[in-house]
TORKOL-4160 file (C-alpha; in steps of 0.2 Angstrom, whole numbers, padded with zeros to 4 digits, m for minus):
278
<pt num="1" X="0000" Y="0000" Z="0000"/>
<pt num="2" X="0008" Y="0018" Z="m0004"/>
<pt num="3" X="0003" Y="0033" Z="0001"/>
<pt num="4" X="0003" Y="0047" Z="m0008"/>
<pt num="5" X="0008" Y="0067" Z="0001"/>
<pt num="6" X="0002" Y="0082" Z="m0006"/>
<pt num="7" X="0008" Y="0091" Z="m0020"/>
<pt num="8" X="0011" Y="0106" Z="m0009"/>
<pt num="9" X="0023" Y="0095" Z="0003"/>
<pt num="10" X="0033" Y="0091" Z="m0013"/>
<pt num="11" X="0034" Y="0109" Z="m0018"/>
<pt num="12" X="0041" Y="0114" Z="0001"/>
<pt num="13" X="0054" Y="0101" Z="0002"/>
<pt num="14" X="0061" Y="0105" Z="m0016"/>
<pt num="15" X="0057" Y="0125" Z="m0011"/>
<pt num="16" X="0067" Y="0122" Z="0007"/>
<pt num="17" X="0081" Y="0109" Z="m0004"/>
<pt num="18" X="0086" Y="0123" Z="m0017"/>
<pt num="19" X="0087" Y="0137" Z="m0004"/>
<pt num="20" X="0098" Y="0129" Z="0008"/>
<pt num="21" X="0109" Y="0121" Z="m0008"/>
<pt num="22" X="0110" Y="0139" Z="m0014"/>
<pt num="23" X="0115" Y="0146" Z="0005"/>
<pt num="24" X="0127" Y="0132" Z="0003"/>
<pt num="25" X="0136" Y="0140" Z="m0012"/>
<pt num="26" X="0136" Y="0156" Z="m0007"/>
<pt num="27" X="0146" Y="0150" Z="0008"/>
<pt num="28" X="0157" Y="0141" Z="m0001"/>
<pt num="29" X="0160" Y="0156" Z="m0015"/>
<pt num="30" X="0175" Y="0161" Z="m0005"/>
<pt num="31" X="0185" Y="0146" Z="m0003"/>
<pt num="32" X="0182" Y="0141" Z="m0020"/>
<pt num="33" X="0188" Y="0159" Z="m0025"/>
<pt num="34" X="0204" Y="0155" Z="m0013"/>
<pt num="35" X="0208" Y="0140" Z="m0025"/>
<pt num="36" X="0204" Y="0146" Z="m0041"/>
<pt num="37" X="0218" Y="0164" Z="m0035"/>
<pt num="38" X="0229" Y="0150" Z="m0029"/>
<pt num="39" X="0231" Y="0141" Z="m0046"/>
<pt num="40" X="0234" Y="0160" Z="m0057"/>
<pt num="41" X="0248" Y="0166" Z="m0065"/>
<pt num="42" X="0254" Y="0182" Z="m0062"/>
<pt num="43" X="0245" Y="0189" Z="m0078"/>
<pt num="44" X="0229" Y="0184" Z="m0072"/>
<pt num="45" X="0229" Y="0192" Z="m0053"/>
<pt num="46" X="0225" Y="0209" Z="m0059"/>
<pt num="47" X="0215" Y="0206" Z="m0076"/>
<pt num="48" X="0200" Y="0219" Z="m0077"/>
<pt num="49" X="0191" Y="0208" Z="m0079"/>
<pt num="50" X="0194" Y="0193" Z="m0065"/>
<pt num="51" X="0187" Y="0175" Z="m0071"/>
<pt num="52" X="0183" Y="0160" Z="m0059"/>
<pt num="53" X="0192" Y="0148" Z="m0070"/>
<pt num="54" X="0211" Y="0150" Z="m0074"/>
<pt num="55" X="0215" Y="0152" Z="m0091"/>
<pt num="56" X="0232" Y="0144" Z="m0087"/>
<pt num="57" X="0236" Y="0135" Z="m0071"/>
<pt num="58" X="0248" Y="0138" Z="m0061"/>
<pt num="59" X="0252" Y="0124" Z="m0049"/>
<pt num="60" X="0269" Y="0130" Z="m0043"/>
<pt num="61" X="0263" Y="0142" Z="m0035"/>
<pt num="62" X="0261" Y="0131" Z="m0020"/>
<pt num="63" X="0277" Y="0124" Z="m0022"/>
<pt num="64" X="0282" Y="0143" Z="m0021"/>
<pt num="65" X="0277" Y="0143" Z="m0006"/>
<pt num="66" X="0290" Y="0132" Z="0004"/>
<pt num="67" X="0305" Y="0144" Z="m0005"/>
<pt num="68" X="0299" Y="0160" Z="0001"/>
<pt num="69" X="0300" Y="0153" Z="0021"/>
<pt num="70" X="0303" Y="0137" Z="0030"/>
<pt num="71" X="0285" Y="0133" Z="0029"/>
<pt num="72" X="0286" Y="0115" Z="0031"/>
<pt num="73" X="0294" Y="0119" Z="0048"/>
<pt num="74" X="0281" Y="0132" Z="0053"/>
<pt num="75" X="0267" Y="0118" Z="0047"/>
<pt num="76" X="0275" Y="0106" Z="0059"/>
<pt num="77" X="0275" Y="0120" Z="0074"/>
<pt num="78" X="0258" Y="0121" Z="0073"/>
<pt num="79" X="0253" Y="0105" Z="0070"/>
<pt num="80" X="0265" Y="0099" Z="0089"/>
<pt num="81" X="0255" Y="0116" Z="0097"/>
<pt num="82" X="0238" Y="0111" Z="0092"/>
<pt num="83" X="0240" Y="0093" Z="0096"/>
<pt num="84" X="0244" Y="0096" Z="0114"/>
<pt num="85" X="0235" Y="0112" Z="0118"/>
<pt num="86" X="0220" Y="0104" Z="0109"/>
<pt num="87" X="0225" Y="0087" Z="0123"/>
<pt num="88" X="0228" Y="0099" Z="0137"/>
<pt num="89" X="0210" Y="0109" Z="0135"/>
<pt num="90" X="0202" Y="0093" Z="0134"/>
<pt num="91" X="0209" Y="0084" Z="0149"/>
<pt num="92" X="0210" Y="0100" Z="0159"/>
<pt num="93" X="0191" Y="0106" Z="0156"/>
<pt num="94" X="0183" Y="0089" Z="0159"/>
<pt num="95" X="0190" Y="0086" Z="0174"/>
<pt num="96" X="0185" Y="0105" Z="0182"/>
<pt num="97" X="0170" Y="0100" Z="0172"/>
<pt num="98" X="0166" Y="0084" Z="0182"/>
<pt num="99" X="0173" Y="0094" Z="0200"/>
<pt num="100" X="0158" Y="0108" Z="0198"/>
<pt num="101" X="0145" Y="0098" Z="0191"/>
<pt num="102" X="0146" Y="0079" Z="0202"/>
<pt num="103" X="0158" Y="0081" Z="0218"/>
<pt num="104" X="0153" Y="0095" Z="0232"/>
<pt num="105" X="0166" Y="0104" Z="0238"/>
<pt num="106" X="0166" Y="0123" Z="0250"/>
<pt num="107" X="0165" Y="0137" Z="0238"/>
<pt num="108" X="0161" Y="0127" Z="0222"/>
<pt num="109" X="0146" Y="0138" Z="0216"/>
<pt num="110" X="0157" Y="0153" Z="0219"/>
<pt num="111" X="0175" Y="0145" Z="0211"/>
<pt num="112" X="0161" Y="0143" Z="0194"/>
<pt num="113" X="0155" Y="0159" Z="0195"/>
<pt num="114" X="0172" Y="0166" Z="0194"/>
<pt num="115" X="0178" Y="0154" Z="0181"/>
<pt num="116" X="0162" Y="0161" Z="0170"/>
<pt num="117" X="0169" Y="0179" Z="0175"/>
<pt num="118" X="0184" Y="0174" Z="0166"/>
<pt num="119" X="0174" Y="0172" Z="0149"/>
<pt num="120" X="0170" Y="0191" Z="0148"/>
<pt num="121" X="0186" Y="0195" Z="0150"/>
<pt num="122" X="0195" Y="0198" Z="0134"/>
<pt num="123" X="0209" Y="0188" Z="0128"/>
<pt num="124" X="0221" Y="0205" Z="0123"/>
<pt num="125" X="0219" Y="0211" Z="0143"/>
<pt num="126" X="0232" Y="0195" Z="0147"/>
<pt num="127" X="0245" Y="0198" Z="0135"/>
<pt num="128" X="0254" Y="0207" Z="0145"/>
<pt num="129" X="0254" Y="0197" Z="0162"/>
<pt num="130" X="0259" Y="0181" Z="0151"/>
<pt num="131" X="0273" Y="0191" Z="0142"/>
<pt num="132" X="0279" Y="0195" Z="0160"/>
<pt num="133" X="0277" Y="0178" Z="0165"/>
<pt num="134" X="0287" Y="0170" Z="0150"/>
<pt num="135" X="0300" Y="0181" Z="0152"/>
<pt num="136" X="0302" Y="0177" Z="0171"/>
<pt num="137" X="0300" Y="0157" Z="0166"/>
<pt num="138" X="0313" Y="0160" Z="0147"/>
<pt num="139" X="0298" Y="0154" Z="0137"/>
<pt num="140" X="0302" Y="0163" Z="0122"/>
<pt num="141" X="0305" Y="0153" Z="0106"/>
<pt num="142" X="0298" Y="0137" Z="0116"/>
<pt num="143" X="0283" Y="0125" Z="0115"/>
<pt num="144" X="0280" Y="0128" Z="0134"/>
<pt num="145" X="0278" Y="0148" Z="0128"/>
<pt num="146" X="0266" Y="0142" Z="0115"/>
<pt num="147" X="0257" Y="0129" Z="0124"/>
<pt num="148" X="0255" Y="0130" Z="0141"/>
<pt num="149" X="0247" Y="0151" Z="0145"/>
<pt num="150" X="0232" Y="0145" Z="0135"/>
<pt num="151" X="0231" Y="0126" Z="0139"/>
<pt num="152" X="0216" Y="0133" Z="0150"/>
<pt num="153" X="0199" Y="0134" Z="0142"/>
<pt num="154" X="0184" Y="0145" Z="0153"/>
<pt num="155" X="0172" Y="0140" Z="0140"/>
<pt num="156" X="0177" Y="0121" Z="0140"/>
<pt num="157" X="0174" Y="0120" Z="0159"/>
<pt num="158" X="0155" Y="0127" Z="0155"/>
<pt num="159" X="0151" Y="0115" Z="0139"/>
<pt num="160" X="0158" Y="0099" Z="0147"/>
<pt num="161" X="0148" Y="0103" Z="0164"/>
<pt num="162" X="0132" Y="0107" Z="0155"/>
<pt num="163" X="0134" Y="0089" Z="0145"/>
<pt num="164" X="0139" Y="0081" Z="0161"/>
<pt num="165" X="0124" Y="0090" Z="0170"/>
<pt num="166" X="0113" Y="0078" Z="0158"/>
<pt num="167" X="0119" Y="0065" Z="0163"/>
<pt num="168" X="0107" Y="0053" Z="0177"/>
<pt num="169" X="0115" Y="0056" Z="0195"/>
<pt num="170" X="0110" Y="0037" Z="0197"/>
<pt num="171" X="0126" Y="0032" Z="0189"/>
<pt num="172" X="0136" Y="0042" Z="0200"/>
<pt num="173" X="0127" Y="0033" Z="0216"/>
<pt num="174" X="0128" Y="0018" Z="0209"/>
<pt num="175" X="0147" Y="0018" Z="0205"/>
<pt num="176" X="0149" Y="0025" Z="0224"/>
<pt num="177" X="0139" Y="0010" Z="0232"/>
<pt num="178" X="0151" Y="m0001" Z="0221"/>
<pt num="179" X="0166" Y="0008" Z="0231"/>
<pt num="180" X="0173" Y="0017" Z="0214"/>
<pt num="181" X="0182" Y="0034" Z="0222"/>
<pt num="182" X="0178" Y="0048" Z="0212"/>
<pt num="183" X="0192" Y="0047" Z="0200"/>
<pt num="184" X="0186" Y="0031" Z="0194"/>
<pt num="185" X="0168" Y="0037" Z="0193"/>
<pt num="186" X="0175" Y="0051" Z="0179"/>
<pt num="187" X="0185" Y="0040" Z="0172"/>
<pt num="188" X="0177" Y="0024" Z="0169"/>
<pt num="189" X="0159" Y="0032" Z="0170"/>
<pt num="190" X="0158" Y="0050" Z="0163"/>
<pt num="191" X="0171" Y="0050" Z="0149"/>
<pt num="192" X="0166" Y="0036" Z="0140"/>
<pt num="193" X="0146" Y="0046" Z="0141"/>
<pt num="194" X="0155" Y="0062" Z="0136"/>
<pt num="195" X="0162" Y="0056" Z="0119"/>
<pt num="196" X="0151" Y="0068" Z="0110"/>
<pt num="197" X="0154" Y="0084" Z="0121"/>
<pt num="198" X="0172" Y="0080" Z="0121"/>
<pt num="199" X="0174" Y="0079" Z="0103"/>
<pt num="200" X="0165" Y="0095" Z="0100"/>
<pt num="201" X="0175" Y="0104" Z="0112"/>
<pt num="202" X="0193" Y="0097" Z="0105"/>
<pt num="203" X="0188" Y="0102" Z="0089"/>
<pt num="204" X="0185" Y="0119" Z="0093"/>
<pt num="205" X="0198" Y="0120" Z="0104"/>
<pt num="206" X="0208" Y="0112" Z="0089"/>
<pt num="207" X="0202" Y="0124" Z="0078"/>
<pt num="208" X="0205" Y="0140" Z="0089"/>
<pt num="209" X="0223" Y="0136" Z="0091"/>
<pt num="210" X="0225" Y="0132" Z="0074"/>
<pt num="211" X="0218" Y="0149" Z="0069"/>
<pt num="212" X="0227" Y="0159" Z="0085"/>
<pt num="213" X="0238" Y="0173" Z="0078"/>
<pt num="214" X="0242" Y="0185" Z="0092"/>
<pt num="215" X="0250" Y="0175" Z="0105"/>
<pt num="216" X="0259" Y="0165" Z="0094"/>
<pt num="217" X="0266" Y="0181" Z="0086"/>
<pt num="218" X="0270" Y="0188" Z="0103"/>
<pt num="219" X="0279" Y="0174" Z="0110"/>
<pt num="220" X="0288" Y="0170" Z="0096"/>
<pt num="221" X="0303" Y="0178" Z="0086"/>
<pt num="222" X="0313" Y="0167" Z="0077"/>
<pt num="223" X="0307" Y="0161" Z="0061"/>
<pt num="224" X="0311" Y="0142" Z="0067"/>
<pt num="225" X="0296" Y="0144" Z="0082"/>
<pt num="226" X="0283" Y="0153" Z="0071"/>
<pt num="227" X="0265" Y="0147" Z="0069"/>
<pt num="228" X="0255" Y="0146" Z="0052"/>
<pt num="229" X="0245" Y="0160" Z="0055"/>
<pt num="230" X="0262" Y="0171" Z="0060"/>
<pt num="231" X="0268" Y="0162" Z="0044"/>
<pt num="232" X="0254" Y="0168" Z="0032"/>
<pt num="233" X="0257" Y="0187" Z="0037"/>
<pt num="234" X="0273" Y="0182" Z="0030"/>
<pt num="235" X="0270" Y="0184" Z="0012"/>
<pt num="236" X="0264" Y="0201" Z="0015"/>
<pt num="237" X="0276" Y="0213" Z="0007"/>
<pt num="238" X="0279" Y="0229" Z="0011"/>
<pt num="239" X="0274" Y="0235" Z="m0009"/>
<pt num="240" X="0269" Y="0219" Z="m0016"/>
<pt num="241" X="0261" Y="0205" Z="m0012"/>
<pt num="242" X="0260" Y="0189" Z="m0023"/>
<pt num="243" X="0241" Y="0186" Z="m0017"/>
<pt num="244" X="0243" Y="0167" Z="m0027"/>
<pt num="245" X="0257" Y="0163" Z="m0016"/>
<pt num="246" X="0247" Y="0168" Z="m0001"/>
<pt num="247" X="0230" Y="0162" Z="m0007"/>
<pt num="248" X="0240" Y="0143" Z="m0009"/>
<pt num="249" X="0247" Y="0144" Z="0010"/>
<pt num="250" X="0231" Y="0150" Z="0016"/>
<pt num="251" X="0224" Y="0135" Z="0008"/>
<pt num="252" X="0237" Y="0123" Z="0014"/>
<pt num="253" X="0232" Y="0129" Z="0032"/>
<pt num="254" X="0217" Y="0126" Z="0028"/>
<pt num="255" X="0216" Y="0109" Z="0023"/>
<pt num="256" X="0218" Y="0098" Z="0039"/>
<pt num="257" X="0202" Y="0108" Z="0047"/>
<pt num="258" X="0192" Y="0101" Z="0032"/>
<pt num="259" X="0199" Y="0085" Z="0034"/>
<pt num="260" X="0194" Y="0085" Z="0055"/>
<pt num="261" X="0178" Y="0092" Z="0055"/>
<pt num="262" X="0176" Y="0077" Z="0041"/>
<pt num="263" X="0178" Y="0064" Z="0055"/>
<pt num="264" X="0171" Y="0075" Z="0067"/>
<pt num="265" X="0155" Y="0084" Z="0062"/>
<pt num="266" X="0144" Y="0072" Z="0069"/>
<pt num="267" X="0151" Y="0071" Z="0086"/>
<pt num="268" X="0152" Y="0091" Z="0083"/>
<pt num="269" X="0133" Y="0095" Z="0081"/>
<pt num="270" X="0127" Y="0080" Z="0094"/>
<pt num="271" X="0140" Y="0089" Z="0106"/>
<pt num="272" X="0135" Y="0107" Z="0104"/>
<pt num="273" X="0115" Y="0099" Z="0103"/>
<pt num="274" X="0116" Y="0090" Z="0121"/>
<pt num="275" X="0126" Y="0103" Z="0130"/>
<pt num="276" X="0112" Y="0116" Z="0127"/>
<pt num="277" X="0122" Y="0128" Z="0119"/>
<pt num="278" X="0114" Y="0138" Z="0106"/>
């Protein structure tokens, strides 16, 4: 037996269908742009006239890229800084996440509200205690330097505690009756719940330090311990700038997000969706 939906329901799904596949263009216009000025000649960058499609391409352009500065290096700075920063704020923010959401403690409620003080705080305000931090530790031109003044995430703690706050208290007393200590209850217990709200956090703490240009700039002065985003200002000259050059680094830095939010844009929307963050 088949049933048949009115006309008018066909017409809004194709209706709803071709809006969001032409919003979908529109937001992917500038990347595709971003390829298409990678891949130009010279010639080409400043026609009157500019055309999607190159009439020639250009693909050393990206090879052009690793002469004019040890990019490979940078590439690999950022790739060791994202990877444990990324780890750090993870670890760090679910265990504070699991101390103000399951254990009771003197001044918890007031400890969160401080920590969610923290978030309006913004990020250029601290440059200066860290810088006078890392010259008292000799952090310049080191990993530590890059790593460890934003291994902290305010928001993390808040997004993990809201996910964890979803979660039935009855496994907490359960495990507790079983003799687990609190340690094993976040371990054995919450994490492996959590998946979801920790993947969605580590890729947007993965994608924030991938992306973080002032710190990295500040902390940093040799060309050895630079970051990729200190890296693309780079190919900024002073009177010229070879914007095909740039547009291929900037799409080289680009890449790896693509490929992570590939694996990990299903944990991303589940995580965002139960945490209750809008």
């Amino acid at each position: 037996m088949t049933t048949h939906r009115p006309l008018g329901f066909s017409i809004r799904r194709i209706a709803l269908h071709g809006l969001l596949i032409t919003i979908g263009i529109i937001f992917m216009l500038p990347f595709i742009w971003s390829i298409s000025t990678s891949l130009k000649p010279m010639n080409e960058l400043f026609a009157v006239r500019p055309h999607l499609i190159p009439n020639t391409i250009r693909w050393e352009n990206y090879s052009d890229v690793f002469e004019n500065i040890p990019f490979l290096r940078i590439y690999i700075n950022s790739i060791i800084v994202t990877i444990f920063r990324t780890i750090g704020q993870v670890a760090i923010a679910s265990v504070a996440a699991f101390a103000f959401s399951q254990l009771r403690f003197p001044g918890r409620d007031v400890i969160f509200v401080a920590l969610l003080a923290g978030l309006m705080v913004p990020d250029q305000v601290l440059i200066v205690p860290r810088f006078i931090i890392m010259r008292e530790f000799g952090w310049f031109d080191t990993y530590q330097g890059l790593i460890i003044p934003l291994i902290f995430s305010s928001f993390g703690v808040f997004m993990i505690r809201q996910y964890f706050l979803g979660i039935p208290r009855d496994f907490h007393e359960a495990a507790k009756l079983e003799g687990a200590n609190p340690l094993q209850i976040y371990w054995q217990i919450y994490m492996p719940l959590a998946r979801p709200a920790l993947a969605a956090f580590g890729f947007l703490a993965l994608l924030a330090s991938w992306n973080e240009f002032f710190w990295g700039l500040t902390v940093t002065s040799s060309m050895d311990m630079r970051v990729i985003p200190v890296g693309l200002a780079l190919f900024q000259g002073q009177y010229f700038t070879n914007n095909a050059v740039l547009m291929a680094a900037a799409n080289l830095a680009t890449f790896p997000l693509l490929i992570v939010f590939l694996f990990f844009q299903k944990q991303l929307v589940e995580g965002v969706a139960l945490s209750g963050l809008k």
